[in-house]
N, C-alpha and C positions, 0 to 999 in steps of 0.2 A: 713616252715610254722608253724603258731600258733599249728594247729595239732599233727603236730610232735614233740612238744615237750611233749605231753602226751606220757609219755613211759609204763607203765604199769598199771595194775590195778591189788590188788590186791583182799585177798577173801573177798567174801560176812561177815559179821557177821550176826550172828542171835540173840535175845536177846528175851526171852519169845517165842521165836517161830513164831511169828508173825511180830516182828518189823525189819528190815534189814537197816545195812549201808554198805557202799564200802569206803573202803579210795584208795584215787588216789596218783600218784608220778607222778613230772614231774621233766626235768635234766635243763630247762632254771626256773632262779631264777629272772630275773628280768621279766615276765612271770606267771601273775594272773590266778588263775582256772574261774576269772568271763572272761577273756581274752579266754581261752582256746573256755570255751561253746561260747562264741561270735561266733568265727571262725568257730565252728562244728556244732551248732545247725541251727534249722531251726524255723520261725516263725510255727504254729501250724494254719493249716488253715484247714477249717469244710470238710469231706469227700465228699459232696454232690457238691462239686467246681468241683470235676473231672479233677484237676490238680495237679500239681508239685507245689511249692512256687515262688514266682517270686522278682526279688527283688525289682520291686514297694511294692509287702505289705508290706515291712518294715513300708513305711511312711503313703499307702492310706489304709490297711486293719486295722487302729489299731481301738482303745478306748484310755478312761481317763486312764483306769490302766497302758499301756504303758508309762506315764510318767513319773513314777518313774523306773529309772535302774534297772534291774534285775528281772522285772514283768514277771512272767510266765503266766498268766493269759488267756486263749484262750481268742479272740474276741467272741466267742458268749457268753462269761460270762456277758456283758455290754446288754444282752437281756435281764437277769432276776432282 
C-alpha cells in the first residue's frame, strides 16, 4: 500500500521556538507525499456528525474549495 511506503519520520525541528517542521522519507520513488496523504488521510468532517468518514463525503460533503487538488480546507469553512 501507498502507506507503507512512508518509512520513517524523522525529528521535529524547531525554529524560534514557536514554528515546527517534520521532514518525512519514503523508499518508493516513483511515489508522491501528495499520494501518500491521499491514501492516509481522512476528509475532516464537523464533530457534531457523530460519525466516522464515509466515503460518500468525498464527493457529497464538499464546497468550492475542494476543487482545487490538495484543498485542506474543512467544509464548514464555505459557512463563513
Amino acid at each position: 500500500t501507498l502507506s507503507s511506503a512512508l518509512s520513517r519520520e524523522r525529528n521535529a525541528h524547531s525554529a524560534a521556538g514557536t514554528n515546527y517542521w517534520v521532514d518525512f522519507d519514503w523508499d518508493a520513488a516513483d511515489v508522491s507525499f501528495a499520494e501518500i496523504l491521499e491514501s492516509v488521510g481522512e476528509l475532516p468532517i464537523p464533530p457534531y456528525l457523530n460519525r466516522d468518514t464515509e466515503e460518500s463525503d468525498k464527493t457529497s460533503y464538499q464546497t468550492v474549495y475542494s476543487k482545487i487538488k490538495g484543498s485542506v480546507a474543512a467544509p464548514t469553512a464555505g459557512l463563513h
